[in-house]
C-alpha positions in Angstrom: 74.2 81.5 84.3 75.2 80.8 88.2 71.0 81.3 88.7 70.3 78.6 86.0 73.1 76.4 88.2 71.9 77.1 91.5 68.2 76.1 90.0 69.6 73.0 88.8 71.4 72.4 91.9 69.1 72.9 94.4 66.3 70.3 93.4 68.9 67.9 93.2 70.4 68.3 96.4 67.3 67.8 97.6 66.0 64.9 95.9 69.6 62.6 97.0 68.8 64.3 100.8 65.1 62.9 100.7 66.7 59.8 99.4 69.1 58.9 102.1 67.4 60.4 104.7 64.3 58.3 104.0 66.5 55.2 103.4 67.8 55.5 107.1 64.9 56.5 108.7 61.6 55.9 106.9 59.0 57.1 104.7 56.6 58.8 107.7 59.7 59.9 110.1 60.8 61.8 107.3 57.9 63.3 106.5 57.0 64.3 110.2 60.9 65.5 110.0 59.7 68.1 107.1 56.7 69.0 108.3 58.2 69.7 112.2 61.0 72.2 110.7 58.3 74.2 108.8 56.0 74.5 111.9 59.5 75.2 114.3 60.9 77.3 111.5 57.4 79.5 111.1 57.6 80.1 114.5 61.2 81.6 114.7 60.6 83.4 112.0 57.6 85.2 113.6 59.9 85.7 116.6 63.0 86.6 115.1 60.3 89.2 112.3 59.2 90.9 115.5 62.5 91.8 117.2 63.9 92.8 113.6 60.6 94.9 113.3 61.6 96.4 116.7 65.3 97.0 115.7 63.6 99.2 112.5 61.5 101.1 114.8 64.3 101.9 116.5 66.3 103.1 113.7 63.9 105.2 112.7 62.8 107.0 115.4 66.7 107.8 116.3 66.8 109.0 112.6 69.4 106.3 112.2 70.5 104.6 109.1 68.0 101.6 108.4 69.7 99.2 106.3 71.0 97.0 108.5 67.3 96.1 109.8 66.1 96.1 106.8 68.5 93.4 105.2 68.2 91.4 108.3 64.4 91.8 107.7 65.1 90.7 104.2 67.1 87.8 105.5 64.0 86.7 107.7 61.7 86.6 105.4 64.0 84.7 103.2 64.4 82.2 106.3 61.0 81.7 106.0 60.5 80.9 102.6 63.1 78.3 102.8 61.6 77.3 105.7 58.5 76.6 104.0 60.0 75.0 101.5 60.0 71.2 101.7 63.4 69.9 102.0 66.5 69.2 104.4 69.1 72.0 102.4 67.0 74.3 102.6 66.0 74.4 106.2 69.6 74.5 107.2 69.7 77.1 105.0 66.8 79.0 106.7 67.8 78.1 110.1 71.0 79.6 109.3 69.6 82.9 108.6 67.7 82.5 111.6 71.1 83.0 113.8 72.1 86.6 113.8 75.5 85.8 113.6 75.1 84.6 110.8 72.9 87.2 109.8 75.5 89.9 110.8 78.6 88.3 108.8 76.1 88.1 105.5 75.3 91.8 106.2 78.9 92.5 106.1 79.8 90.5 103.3 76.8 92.0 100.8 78.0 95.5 102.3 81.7 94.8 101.1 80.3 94.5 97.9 77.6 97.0 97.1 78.4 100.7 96.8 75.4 103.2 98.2 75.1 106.4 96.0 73.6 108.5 98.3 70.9 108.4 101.6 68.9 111.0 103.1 65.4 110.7 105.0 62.7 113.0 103.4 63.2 116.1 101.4 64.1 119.1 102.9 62.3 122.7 102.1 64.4 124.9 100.1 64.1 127.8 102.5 64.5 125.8 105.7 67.7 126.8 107.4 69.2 124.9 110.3 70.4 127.8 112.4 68.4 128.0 115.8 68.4 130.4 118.8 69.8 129.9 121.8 67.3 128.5 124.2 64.8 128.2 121.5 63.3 124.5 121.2 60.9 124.9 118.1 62.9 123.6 115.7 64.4 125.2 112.4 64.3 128.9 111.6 62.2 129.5 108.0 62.9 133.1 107.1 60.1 134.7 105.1 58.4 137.6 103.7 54.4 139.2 104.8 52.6 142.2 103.7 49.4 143.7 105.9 46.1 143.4 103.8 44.1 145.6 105.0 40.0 145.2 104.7 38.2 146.7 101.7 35.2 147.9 101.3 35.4 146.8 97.6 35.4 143.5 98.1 32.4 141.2 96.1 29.7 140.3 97.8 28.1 136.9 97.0 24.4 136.7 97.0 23.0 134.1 99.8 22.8 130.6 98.7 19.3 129.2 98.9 19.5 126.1 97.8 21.7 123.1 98.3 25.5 123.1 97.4 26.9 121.7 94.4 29.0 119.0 96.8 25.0 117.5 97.9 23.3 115.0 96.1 19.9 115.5 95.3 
């Protein structure tokens, strides 16, 4: 219901904005206005997408947890769409998400309110272990199991190919 109302709402907060806006300042200023915020906004967007990019890199390459620059990834591109959107509400709204204070204090409020299950990075082998050496640098300890095979004399022999493999095309 509140999606149907925000629907609703949003046009029309829009329409009265283009209304009295272009009452006070023109038909063309207005329009330059709209067109000026999409071209500024698309920029800041690309700026503010490349540090957030950055910020992800980071995260992952610590082995960090990533949601936080990936909702305020999320909440860039958002900006932009709103951005791109023609209208005065909703360029405050997308400059708004532009800010990363703002940014920050919607990450903590959608955090407050959504409960993560469970988060781990890639699946771990079974029979990896975590115990290391001391002094040793290679990484995880994988115990296992080998047997010798020693050569035979019985083994098939394959008579020599003479013509083209079955992976060729004729």
């Amino acid at each position: 219901m509140w999606l149907f109302v925000l629907f609703l709402a949003i046009p029309l907060i829009e329409i009265a904005l283009f209304i009295q806006i272009g009452g006070l300042i023109g038909l063309w200023p207005t329009l330059g206005v709209v067109i000026l915020t999409a071209i500024l906004g698309t920029w800041l967007v690309r700026a503010q997408g490349a540090l957030a990019l950055g910020q992800l890199r980071g995260s992952f390459n610590e082995l960090r947890d990533p949601t936080e620059p990936l909702a305020h990834g999320a909440m860039i591109l958002l900006a932009g769409a709103l951005l791109l959107t023609p209208g005065f509400f909703t360029d405050f709204c997308g400059f708004a998400l532009l800010i990363p204070a703002v940014r920050a204090a919607a990450f903590r409020f959608l955090r407050a309110r959504i409960s993560v299950q469970g988060f781990s990075y890639g699946n771990k082998p079974p029979h990896a272990t975590t115990e290391r050496y001391p002094g040793d640098d290679k990484g995880p300890v994988i115990d296992g199991d080998y047997h010798e095979v020693e050569e035979s004399s019985k083994r098939p022999t394959h008579p020599p190919r003479t013509g083209p493999s079955g992976w060729t095309r004729h």
